[in-house]
ROKOLVO-908307 format. One line per field, with one value per residue: y negated, z, x negated of N, C-alpha, C, CB in turn; residue in one letter; residue number from 1. Coordinates in Angstrom, 2 decimals, always signed. Atoms other than C-alpha are relative to their C-alpha. Glycine has a CB too. Example, Ala and Ser with C-alpha at 12.3 -4.5 7.8 and 13.67 -1.06 7.14 Angstrom:
<recs>
n_Y <- [+1.19	+1.19];
n_Z <- [+0.00	-0.06];
n_X <- [-0.89	+0.82];
ca_Y <- [+4.50	+1.06];
ca_Z <- [+7.80	+7.14];
ca_X <- [-12.30	-13.67];
c_Y <- [-1.20	-1.09];
c_Z <- [+0.00	+0.73];
c_X <- [-0.90	+0.77];
cb_Y <- [-0.03	-0.46];
cb_Z <- [+1.25	-1.42];
cb_X <- [+0.99	-0.41];
rest <- [A	S];
nr <- [1	2];
</recs>
This chain:
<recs>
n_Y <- [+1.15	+0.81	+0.15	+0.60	+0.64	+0.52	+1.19	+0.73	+1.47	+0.07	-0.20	+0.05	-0.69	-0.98	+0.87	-0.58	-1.15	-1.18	-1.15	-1.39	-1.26	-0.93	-1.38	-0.32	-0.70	-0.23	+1.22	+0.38	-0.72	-0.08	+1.33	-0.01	-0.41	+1.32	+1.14	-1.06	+0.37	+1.59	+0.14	-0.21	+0.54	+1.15	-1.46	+0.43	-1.28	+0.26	+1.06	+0.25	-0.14	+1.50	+0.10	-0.41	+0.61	-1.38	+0.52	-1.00	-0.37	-0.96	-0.08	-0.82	+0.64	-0.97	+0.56	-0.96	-0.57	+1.03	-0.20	-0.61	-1.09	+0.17	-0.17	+0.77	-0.47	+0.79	-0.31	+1.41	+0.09	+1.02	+1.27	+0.10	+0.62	-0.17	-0.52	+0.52	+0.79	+0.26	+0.72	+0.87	-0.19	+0.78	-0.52	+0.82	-0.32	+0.55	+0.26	-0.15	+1.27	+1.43	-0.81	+1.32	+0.75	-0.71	+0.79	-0.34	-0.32	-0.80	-0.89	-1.36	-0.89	-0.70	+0.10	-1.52	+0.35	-1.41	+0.44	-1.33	-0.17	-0.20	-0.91	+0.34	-0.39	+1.42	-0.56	+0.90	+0.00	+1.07	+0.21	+1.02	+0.15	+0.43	-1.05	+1.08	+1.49	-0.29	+0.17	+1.23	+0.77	-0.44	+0.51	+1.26	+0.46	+0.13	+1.14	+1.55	+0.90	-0.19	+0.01	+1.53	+0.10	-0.36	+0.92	+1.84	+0.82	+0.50	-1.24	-0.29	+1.46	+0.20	-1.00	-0.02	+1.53	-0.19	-1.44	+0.69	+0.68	-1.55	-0.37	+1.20	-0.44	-0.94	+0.42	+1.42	-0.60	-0.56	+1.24	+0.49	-1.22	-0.58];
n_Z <- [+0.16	-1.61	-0.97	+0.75	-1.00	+0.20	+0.88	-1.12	+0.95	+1.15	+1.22	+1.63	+0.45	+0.26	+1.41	+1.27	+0.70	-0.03	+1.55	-0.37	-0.64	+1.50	-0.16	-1.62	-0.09	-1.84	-0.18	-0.80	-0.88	-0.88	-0.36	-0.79	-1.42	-0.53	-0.59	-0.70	-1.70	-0.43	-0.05	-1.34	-1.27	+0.30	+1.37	+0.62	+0.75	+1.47	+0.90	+1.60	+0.39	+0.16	-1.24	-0.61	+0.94	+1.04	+0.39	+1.22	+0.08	-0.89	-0.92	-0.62	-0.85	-0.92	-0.95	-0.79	-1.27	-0.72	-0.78	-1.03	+0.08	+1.39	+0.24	+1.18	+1.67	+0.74	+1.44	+1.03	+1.69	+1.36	+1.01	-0.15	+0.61	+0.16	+0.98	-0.41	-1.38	-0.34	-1.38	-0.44	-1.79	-0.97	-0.71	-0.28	+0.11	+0.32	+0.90	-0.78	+0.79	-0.14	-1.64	-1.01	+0.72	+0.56	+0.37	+1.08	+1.61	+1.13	+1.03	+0.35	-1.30	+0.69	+1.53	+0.81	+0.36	+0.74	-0.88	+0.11	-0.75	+0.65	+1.35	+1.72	+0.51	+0.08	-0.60	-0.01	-1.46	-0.30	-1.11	+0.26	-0.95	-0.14	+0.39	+0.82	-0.23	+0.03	+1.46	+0.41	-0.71	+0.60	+1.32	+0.19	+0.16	+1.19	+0.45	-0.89	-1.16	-1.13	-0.26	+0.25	+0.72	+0.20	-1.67	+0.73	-0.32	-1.38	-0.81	+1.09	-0.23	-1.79	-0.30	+0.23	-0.60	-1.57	+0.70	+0.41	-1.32	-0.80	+0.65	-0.33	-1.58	-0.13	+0.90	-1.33	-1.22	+0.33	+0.98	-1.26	-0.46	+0.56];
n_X <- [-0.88	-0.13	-1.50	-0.93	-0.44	-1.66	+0.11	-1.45	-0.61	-0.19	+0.83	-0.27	-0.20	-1.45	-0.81	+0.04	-0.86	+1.28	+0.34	-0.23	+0.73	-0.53	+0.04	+0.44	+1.27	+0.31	+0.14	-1.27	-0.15	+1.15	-0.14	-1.39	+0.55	+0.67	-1.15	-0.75	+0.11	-0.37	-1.81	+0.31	+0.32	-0.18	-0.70	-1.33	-1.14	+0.88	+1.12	+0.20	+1.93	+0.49	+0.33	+1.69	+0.24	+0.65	-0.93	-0.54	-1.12	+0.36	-0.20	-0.17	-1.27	-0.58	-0.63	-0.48	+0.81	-0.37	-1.71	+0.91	-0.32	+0.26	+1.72	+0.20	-0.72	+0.19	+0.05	+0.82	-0.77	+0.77	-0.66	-0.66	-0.45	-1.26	-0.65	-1.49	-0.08	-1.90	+0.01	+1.16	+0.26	+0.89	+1.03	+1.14	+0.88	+0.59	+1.13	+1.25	+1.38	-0.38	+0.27	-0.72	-1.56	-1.41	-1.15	-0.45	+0.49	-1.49	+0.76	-1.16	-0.49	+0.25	+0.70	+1.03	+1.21	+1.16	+1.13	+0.89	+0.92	+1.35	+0.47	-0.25	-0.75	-0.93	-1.21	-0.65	-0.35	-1.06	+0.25	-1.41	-0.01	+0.99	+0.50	+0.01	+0.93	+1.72	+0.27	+0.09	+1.31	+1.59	+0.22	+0.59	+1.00	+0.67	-0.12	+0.43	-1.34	-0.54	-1.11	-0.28	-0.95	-1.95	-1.02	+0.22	+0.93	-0.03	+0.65	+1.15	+0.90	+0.48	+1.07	+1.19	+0.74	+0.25	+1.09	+1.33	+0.42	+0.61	+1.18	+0.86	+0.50	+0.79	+1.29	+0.97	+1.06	+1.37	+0.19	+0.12	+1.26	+0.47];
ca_Y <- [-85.48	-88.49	-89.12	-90.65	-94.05	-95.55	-98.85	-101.48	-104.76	-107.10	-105.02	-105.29	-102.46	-101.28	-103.44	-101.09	-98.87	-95.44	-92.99	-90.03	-86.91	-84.98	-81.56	-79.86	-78.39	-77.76	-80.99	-82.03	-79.45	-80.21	-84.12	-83.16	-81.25	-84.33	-86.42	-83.61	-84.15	-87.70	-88.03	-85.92	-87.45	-90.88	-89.62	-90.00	-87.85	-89.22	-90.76	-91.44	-91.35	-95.39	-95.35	-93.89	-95.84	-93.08	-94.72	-91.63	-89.99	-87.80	-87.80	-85.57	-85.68	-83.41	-84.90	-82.22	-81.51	-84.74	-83.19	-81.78	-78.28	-78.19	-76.71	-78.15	-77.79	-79.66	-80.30	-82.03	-83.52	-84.64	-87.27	-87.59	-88.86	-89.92	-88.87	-90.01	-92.19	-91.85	-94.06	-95.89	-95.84	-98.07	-96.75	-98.23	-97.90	-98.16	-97.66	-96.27	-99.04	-101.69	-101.21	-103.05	-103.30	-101.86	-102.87	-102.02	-100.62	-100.08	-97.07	-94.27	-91.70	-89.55	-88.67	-86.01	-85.97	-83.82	-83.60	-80.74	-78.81	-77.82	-74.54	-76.76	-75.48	-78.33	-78.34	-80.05	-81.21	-82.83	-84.44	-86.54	-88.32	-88.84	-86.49	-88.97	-92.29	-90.46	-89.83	-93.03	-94.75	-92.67	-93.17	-96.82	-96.86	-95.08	-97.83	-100.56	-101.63	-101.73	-100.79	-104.77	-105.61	-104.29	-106.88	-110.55	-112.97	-114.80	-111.10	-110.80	-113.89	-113.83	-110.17	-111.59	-114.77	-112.81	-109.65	-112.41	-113.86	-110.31	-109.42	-113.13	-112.08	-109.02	-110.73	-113.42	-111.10	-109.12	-112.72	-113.70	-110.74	-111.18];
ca_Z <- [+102.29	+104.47	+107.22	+105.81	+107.65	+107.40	+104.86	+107.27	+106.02	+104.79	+102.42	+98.74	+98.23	+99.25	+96.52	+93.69	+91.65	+91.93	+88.65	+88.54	+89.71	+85.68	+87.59	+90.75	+91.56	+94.99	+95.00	+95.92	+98.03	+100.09	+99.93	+101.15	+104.11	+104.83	+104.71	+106.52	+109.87	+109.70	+109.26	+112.79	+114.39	+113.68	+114.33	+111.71	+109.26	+105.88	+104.25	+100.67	+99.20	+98.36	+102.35	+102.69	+99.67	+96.97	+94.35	+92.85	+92.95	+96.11	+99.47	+102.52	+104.92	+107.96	+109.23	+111.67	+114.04	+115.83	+117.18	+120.35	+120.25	+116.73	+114.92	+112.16	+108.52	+106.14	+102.72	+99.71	+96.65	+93.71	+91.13	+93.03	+91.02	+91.99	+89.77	+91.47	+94.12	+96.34	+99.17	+101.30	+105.14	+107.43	+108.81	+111.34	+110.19	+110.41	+109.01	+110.12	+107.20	+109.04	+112.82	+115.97	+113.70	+112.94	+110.88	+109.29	+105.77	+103.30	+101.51	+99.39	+102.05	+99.23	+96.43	+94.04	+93.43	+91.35	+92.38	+91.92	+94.51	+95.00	+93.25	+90.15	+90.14	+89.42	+91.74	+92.37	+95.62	+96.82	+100.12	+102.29	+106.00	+107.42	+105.25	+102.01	+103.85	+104.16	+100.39	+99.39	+102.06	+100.58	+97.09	+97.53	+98.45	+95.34	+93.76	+95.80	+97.90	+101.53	+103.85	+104.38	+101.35	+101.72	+105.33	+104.61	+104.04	+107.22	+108.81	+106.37	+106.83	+111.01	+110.84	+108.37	+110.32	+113.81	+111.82	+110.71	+114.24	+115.48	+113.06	+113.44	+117.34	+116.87	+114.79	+117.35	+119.97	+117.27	+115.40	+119.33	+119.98	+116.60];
ca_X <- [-130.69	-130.82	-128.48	-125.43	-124.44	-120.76	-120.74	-118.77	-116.84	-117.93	-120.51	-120.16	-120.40	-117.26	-115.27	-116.75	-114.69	-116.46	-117.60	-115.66	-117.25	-118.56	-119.25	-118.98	-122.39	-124.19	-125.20	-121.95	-120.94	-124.06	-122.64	-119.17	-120.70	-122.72	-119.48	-117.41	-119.62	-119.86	-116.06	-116.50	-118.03	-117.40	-114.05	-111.79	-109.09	-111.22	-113.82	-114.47	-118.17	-118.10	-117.95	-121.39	-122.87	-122.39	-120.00	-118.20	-114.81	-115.25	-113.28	-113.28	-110.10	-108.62	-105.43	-105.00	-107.91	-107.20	-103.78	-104.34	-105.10	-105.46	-108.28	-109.84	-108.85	-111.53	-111.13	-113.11	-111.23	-112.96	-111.51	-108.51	-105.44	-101.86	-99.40	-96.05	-95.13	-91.49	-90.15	-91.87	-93.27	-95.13	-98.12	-100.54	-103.57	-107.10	-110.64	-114.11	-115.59	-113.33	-114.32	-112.18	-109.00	-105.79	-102.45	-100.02	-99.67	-96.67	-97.52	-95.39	-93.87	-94.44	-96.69	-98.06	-101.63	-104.20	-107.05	-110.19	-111.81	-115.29	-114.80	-113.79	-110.37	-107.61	-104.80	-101.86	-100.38	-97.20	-97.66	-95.33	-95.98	-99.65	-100.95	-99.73	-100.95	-104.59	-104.49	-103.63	-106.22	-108.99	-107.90	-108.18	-111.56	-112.83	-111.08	-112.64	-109.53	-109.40	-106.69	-107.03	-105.75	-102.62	-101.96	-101.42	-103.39	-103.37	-104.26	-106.92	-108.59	-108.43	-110.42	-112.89	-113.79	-113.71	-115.68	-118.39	-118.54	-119.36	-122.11	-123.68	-123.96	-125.30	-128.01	-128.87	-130.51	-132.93	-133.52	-134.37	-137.13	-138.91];
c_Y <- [-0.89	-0.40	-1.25	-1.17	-0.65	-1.41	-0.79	-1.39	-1.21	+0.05	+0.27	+1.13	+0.93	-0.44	+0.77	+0.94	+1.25	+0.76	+1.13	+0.88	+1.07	+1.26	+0.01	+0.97	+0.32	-0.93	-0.64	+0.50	-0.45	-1.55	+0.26	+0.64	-1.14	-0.68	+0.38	-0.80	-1.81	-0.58	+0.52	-0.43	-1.53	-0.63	-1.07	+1.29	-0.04	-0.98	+0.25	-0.03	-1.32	-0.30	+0.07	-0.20	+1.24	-0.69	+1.05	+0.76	+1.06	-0.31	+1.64	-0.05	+1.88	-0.91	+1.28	+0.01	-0.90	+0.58	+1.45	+1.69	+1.07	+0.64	-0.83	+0.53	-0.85	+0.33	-0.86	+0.11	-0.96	-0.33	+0.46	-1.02	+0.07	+0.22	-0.67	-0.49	+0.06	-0.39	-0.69	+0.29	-0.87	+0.88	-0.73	+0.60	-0.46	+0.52	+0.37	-1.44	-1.88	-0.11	-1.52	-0.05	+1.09	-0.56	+0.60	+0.15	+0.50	+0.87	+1.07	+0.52	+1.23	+0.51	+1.68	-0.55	+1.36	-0.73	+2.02	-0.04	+0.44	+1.23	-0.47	+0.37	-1.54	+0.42	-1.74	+0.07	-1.13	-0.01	-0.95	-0.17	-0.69	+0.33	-0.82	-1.34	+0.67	+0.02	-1.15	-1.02	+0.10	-0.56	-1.29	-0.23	+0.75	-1.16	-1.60	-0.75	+0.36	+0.16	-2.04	-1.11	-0.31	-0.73	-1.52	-1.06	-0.92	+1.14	+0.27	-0.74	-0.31	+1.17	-0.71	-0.78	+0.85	+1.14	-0.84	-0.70	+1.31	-0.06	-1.37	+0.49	+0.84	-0.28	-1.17	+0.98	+0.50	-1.27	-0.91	+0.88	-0.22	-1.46];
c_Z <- [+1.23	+0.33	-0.63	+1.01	-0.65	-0.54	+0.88	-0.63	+1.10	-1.31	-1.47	-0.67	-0.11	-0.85	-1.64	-0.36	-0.60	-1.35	+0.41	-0.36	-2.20	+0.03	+1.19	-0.10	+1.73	+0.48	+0.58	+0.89	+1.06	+0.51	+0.75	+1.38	+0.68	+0.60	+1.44	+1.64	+0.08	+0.34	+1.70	+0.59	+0.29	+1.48	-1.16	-0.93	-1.29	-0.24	-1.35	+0.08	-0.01	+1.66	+0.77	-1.09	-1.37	-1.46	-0.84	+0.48	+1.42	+1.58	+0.76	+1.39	+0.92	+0.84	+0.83	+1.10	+1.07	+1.08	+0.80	-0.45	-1.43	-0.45	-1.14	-1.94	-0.77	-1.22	-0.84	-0.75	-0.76	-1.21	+0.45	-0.84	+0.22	-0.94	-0.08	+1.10	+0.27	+1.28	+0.29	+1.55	+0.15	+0.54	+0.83	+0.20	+0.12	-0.69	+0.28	-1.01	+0.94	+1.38	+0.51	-0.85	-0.60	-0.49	-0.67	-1.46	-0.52	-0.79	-0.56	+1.26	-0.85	-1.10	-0.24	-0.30	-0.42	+0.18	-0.38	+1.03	+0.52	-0.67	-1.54	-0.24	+0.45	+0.99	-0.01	+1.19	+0.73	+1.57	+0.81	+1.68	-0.03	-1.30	-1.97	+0.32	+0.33	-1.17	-0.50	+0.76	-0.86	-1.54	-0.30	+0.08	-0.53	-0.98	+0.31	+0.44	+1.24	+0.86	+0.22	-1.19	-0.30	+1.18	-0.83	+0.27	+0.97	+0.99	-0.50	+0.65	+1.38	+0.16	-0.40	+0.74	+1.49	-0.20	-0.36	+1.32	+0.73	-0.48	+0.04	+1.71	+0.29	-0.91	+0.80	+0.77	-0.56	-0.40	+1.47	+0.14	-1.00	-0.33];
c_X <- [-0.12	+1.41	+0.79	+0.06	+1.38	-0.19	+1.17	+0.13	-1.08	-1.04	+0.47	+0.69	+1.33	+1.20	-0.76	+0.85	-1.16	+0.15	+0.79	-1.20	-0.66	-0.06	-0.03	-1.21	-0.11	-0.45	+0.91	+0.81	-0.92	+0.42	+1.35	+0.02	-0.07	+1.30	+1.01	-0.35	-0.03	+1.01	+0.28	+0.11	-0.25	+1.38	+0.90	+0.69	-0.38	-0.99	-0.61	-1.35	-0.20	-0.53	-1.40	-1.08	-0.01	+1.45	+0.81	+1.32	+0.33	+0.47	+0.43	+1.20	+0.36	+0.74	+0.57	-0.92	-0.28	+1.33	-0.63	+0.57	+0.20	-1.60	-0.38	-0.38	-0.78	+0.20	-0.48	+0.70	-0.76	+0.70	+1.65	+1.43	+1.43	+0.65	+1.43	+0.12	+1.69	+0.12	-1.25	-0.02	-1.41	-0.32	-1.25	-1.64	-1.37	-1.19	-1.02	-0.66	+0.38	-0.11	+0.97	+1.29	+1.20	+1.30	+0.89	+0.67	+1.08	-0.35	+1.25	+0.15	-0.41	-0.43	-0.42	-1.81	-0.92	-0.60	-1.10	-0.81	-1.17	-0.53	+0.46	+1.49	+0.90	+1.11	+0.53	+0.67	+0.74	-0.16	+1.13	-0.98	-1.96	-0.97	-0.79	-0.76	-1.24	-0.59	-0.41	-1.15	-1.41	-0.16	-0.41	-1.72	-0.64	+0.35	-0.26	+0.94	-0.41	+1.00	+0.38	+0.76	+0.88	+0.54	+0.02	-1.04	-0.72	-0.85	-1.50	-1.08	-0.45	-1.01	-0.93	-0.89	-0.55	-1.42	-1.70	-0.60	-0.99	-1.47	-1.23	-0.67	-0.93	-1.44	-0.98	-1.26	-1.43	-1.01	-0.90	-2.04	-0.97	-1.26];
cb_Y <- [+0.46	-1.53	-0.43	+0.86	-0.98	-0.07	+0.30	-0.29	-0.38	-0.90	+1.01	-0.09	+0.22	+0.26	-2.31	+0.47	-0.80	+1.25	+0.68	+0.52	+1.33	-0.18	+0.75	+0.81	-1.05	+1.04	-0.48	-0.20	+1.22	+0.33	-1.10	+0.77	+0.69	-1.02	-0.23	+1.90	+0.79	-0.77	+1.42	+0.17	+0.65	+0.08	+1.65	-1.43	-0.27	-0.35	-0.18	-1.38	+0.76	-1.20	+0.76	+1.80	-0.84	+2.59	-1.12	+1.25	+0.59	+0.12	-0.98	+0.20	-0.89	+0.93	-1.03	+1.28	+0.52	-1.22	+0.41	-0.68	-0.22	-1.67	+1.63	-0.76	-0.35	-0.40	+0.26	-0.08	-0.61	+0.70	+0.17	+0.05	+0.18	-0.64	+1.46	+0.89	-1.83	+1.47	+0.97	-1.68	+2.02	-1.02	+0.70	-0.65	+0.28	-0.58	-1.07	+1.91	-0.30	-0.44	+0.28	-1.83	-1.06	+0.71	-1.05	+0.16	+1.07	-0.94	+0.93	+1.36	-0.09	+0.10	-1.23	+0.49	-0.83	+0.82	-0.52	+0.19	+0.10	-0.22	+1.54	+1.08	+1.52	-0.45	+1.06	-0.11	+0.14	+0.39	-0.45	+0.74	+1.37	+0.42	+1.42	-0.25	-1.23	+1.32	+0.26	-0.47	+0.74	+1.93	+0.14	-0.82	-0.41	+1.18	+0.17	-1.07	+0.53	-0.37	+1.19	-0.36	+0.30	+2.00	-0.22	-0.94	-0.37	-0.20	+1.47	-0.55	-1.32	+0.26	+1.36	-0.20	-1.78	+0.82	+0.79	-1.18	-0.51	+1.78	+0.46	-1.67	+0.57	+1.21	-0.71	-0.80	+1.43	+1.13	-0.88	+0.73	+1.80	+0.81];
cb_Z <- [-0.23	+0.10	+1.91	-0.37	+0.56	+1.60	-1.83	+2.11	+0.22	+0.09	+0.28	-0.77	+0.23	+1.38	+0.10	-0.22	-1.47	+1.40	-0.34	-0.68	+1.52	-1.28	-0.56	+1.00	-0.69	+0.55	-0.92	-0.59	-0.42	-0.81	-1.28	-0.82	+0.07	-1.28	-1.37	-0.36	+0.82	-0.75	-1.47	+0.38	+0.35	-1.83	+1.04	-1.02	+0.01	-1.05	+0.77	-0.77	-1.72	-0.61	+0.39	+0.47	+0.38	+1.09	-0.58	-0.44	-1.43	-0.15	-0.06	+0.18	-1.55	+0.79	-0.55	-0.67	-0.38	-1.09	-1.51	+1.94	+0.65	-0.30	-0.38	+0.62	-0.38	+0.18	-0.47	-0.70	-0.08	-0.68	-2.21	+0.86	-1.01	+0.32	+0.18	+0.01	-0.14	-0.09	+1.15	-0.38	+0.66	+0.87	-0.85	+1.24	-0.62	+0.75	-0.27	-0.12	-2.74	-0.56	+0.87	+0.07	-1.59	+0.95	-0.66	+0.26	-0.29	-1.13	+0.85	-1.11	+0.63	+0.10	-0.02	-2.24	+1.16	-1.49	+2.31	-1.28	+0.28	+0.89	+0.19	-1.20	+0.35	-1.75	+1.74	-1.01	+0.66	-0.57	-0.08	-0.33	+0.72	+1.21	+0.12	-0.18	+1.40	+0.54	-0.70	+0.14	+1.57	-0.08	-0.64	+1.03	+0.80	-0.63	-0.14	-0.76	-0.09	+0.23	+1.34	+0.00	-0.12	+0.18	+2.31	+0.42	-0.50	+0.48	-0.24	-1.65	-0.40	+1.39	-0.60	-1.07	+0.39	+1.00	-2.17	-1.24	+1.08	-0.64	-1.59	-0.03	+0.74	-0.37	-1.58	+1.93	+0.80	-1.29	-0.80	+1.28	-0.04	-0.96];
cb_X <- [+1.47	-0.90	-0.34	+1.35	-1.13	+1.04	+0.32	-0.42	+2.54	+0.58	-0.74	-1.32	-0.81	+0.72	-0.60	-1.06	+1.00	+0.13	-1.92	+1.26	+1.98	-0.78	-0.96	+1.34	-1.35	-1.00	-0.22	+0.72	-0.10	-1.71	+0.00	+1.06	-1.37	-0.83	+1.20	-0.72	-1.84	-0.16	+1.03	-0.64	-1.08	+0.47	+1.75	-0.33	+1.83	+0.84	-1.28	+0.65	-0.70	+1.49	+0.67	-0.17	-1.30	+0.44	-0.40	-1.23	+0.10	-1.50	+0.71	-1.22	+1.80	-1.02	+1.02	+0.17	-1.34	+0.38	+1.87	+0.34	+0.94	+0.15	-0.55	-1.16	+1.88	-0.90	+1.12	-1.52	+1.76	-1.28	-0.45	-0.54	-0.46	+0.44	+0.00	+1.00	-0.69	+1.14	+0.23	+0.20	-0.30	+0.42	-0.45	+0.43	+0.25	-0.02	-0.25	-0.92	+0.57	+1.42	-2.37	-0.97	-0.48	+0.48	-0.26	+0.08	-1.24	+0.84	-1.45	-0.53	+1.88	+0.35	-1.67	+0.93	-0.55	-0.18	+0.89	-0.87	+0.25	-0.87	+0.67	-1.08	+0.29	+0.72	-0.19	+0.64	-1.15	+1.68	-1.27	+2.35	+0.67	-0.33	+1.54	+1.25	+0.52	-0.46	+0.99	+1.36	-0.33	-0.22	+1.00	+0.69	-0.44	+0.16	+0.84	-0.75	+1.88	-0.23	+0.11	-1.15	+0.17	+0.64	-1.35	+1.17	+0.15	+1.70	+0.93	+0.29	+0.86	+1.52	+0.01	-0.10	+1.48	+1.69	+0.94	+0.26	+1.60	+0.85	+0.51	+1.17	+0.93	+0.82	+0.62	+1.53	+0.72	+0.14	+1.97	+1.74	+0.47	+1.01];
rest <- [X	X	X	X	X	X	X	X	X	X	X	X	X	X	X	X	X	X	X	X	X	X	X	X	X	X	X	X	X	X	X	X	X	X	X	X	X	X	X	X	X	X	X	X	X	X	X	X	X	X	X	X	X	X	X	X	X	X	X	X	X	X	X	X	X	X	X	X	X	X	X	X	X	X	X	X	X	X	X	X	X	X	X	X	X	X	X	X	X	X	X	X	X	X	X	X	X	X	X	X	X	X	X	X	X	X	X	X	X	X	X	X	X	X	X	X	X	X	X	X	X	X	X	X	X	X	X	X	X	X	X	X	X	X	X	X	X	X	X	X	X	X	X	X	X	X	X	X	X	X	X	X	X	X	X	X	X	X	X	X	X	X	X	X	X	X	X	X	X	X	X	X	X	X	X	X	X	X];
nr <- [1	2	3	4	5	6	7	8	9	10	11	12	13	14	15	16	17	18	19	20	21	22	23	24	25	26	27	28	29	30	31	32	33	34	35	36	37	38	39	40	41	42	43	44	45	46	47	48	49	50	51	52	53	54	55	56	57	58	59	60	61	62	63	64	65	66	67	68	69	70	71	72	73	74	75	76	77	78	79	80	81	82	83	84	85	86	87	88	89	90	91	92	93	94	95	96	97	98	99	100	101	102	103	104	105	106	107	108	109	110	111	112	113	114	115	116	117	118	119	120	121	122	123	124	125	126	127	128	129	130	131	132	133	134	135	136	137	138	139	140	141	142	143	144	145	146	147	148	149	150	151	152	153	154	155	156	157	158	159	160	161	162	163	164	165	166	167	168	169	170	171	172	173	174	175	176	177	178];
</recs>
């Protein structure tokens, strides 16, 4: 398998709505590894498959091994699906696809969600705190949302312009050499 790389705004691709998953095999086990260390060593607490161009139902998340002293707890969920949403909580969040930026995000405080894991077995799993706003993050981007999105338009619109200034820059110097 080749080395996975992180899909960063503003590629297309991350505005698709991904295929659910129609079997777990070793194929996908072998992709949720992949994602596992990337997520690493990136770092971050998740990343969805659209993230690393793969468009299908499939995130890997550990909100724990960040907290000091902590070990690390991964886990893959395939065709993740809220169920119930309760309350609400601000969270500031951000993004390995959305680099340089953080904001924050109104999200449930509390949800249910099924979800299957890579031995195929269905589970179900009420969550509440970071744990919920990691869900919901990931879930969005099988559904082609960004945490961006969810800030206002004004916020929106100052990343993309400053985000397109960046990537223009970083295009001068090779565009210079060639």
């Amino acid at each position: 398998m080749a080395p996975l790389e992180v899909l960063q705004f503003p590629d297309s691709r991350l505005k698709h709505v991904s295929a659910a998953v129609a079997h777990v095999d070793e194929d996908l086990r072998k992709l949720a590894d992949e994602m596992l260390k990337v997520m690493y060593e990136e770092p971050g607490i998740g990343l969805a498959a659209p993230q690393v161009g793969i468009s299908i139902r499939l995130i890997v998340m550990d909100t724990t091994w960040n907290e000091e002293g902590a070990e690390r707890s991964p886990m893959a969920i395939v065709n993740p699906e809220i169920v119930s949403r309760d309350g609400k909580i601000t969270w500031e969040e951000g993004c390995l696809s959305v680099p340089d930026f953080t904001a924050e995000v109104e999200r449930a405080e509390h949800i249910v969600v099924n979800y299957q894991n890579l031995e195929g077995k269905q589970v179900t799993e009420h969550v509440t705190g970071l744990r919920a706003v990691c869900f919901q993050h990931e879930i969005d981007h099988l559904d082609g949302i960004l945490f961006i999105d969810r800030i206002s338009r004004l916020k929106r619109s100052l990343y993309a312009k400053r985000r397109k200034k960046q990537l223009r820059q970083e295009e001068e110097p090779a565009s210079l050499g060639s």
